[in-house]
C-alpha positions as CSV (number, residue, x, y, z in Angstrom):
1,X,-35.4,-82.8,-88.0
2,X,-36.6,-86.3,-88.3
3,X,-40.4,-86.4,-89.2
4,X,-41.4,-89.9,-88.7
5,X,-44.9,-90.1,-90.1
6,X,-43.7,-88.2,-93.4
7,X,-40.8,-90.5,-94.1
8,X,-42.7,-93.5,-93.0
9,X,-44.9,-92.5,-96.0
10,X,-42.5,-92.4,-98.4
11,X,-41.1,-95.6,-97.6
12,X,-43.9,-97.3,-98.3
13,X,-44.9,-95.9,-101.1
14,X,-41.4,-96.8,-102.6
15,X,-42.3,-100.1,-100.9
16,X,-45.5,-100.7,-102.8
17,X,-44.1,-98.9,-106.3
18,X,-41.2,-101.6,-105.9
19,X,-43.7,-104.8,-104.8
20,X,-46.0,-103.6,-107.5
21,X,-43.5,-103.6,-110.2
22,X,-41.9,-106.9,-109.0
23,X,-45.4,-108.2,-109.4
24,X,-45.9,-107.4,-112.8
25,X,-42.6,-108.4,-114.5
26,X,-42.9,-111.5,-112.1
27,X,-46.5,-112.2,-113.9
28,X,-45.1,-111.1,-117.4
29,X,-42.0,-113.5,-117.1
30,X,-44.5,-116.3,-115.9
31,X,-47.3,-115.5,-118.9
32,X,-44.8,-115.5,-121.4
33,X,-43.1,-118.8,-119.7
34,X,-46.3,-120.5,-119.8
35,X,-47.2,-119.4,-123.3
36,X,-43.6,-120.5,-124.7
37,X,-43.7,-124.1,-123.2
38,X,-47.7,-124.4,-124.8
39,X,-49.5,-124.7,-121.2
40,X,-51.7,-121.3,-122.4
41,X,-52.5,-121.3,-126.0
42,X,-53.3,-117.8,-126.9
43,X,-55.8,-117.2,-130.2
44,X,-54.5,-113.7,-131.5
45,X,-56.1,-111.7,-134.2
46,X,-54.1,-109.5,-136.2
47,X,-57.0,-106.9,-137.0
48,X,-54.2,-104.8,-138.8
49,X,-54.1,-107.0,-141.9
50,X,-57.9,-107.9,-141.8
51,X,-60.8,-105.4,-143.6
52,X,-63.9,-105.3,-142.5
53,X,-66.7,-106.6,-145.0
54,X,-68.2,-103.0,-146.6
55,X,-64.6,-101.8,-147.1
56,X,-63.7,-105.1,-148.3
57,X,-67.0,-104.9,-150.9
58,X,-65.9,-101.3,-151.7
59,X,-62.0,-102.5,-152.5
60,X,-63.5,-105.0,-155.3
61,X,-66.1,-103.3,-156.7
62,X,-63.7,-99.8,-157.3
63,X,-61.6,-102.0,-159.4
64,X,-64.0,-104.0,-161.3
65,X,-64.9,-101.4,-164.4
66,X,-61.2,-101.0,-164.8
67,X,-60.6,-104.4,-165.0
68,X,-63.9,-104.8,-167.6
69,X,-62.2,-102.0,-169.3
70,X,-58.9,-103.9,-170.0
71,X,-60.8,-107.3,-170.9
72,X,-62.8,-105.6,-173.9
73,X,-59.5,-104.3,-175.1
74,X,-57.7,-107.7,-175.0
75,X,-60.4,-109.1,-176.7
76,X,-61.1,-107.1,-179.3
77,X,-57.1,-106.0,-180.1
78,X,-55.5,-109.5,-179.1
79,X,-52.6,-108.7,-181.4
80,X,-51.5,-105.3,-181.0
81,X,-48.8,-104.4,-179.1
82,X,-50.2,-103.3,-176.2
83,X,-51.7,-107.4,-174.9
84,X,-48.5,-107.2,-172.4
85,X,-49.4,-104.3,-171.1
86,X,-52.8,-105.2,-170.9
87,X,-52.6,-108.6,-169.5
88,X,-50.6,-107.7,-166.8
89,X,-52.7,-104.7,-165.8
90,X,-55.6,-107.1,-165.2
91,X,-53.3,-108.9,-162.7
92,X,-52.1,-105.9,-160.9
93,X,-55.7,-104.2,-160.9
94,X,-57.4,-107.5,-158.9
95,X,-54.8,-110.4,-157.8
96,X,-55.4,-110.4,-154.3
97,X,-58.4,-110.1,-151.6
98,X,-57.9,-109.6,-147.8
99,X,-58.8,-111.8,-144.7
100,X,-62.1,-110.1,-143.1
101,X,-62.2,-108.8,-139.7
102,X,-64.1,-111.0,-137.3
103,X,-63.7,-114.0,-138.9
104,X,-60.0,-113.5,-140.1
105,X,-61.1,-115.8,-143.3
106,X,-60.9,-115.0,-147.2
107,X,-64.4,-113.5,-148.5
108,X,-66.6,-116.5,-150.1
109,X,-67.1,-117.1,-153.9
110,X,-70.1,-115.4,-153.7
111,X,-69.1,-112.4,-151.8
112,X,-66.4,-112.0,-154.3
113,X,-68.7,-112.7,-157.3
114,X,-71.3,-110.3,-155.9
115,X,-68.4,-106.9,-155.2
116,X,-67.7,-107.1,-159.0
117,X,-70.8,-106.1,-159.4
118,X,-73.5,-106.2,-162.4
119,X,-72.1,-105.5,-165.4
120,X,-73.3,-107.1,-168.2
121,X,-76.0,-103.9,-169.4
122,X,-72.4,-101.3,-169.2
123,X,-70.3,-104.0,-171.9
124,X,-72.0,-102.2,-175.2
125,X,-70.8,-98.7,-173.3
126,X,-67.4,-100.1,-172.6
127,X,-66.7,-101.0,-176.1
128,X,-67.8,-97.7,-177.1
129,X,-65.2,-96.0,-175.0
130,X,-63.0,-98.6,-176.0
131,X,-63.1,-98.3,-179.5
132,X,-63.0,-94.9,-179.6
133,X,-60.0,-94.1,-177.2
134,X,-58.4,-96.6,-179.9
135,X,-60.1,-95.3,-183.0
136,X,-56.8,-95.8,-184.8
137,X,-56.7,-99.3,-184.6
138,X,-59.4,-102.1,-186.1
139,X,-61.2,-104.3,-183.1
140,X,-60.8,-108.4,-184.1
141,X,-63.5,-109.0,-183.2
142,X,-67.2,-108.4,-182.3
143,X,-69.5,-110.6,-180.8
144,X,-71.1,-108.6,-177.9
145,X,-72.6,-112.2,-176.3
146,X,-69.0,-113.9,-176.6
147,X,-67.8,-111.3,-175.3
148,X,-70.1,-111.5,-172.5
149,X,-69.5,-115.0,-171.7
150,X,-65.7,-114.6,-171.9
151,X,-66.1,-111.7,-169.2
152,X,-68.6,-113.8,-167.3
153,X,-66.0,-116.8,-167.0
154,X,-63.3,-115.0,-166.5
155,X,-64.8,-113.4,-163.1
156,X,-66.0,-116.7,-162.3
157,X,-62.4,-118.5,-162.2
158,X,-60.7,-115.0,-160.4
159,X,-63.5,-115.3,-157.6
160,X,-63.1,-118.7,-157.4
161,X,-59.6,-118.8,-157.3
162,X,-59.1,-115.7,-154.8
163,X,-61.9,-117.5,-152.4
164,X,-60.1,-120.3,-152.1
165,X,-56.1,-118.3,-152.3
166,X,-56.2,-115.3,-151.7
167,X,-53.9,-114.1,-154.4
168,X,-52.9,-115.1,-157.9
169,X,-50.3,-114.8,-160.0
170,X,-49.5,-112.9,-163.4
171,X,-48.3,-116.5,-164.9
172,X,-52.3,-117.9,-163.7
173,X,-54.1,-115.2,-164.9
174,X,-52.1,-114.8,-168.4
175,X,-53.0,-118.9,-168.4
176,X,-56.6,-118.3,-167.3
177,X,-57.1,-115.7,-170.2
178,X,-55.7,-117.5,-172.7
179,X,-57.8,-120.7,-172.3
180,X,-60.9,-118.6,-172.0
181,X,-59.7,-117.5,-175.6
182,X,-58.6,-113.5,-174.5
């Protein structure tokens, strides 16, 4: 038995499910038309790939007393076998900052400078521990305040360069160490 008002119904909701989806990949085809030829410029953040500043903070500081750790031993056992080793841990540790959220820009100089934190009153403990996890080896040398400078120079040029880069190579910072006589 035919029931008129039930069927009518259904009809048009298969009516409106087909008009509705016609709609949208009608308005998809057009957006992506418009957006292909230029007319609609569309500014898109990829979030994904950005850190937010506090985790971005966190990320540099967490490696900055391993990295302090490895520039007291190049400087004070530049000729033992280990300077490779060494030297290229220093890249891997800190070669590269991310884009913040929000802006979806490199951190500053300062903000880079800043995360690596205050070190200087920790370098005398450092070349304790360093020493003595080497023991078996004799340290080159032993001035504390060109050591000091050497460090501060060095964190100087990597927050520079990752400001303004956002990543370095082994090749720069191998270069960078050597001229700041590591």
């Amino acid at each position: 038995m035919y029931n008129s008002t039930a069927q009518d119904y259904r009809i048009v909701i298969l009516l409106k499910i087909v008009v509705a989806n016609t709609l949208t990949n009608t308005i998809s085809a057009v957006l992506y038309l418009l957006i292909q030829t230029g007319l609609i410029i569309m500014k898109i953040y990829i979030s994904a790939m950005a850190t937010d500043k506090k985790a971005a903070m966190l990320q540099i500081s967490n490696v900055s007393n391993v990295l302090l750790e490895h520039l007291i031993k190049i400087y004070l056992y530049p000729n033992t076998e280990y300077i490779d080793h060494w030297n290229h841990e220093i890249w891997n540790f800190f070669h590269s900052v991310p884009k913040l959220k929000g802006s979806n820009k490199l951190p500053n100089y300062k903000f880079i400078r800043s995360a690596v934190g205050q070190y200087e009153d920790m370098i005398d403990k450092f070349v304790d521990a360093v020493e003595d996890e080497y023991s078996a080896l004799t340290p080159t040398r032993t001035d504390q305040t060109e050591l000091e400078e050497m460090i501060s120079t060095y964190f100087d040029w990597i927050s520079e360069e990752l400001s303004i880069n956002g990543v370095v190579s082994p090749s720069q910072v191998r270069s960078e160490l050597e001229e700041i006589g590591f």
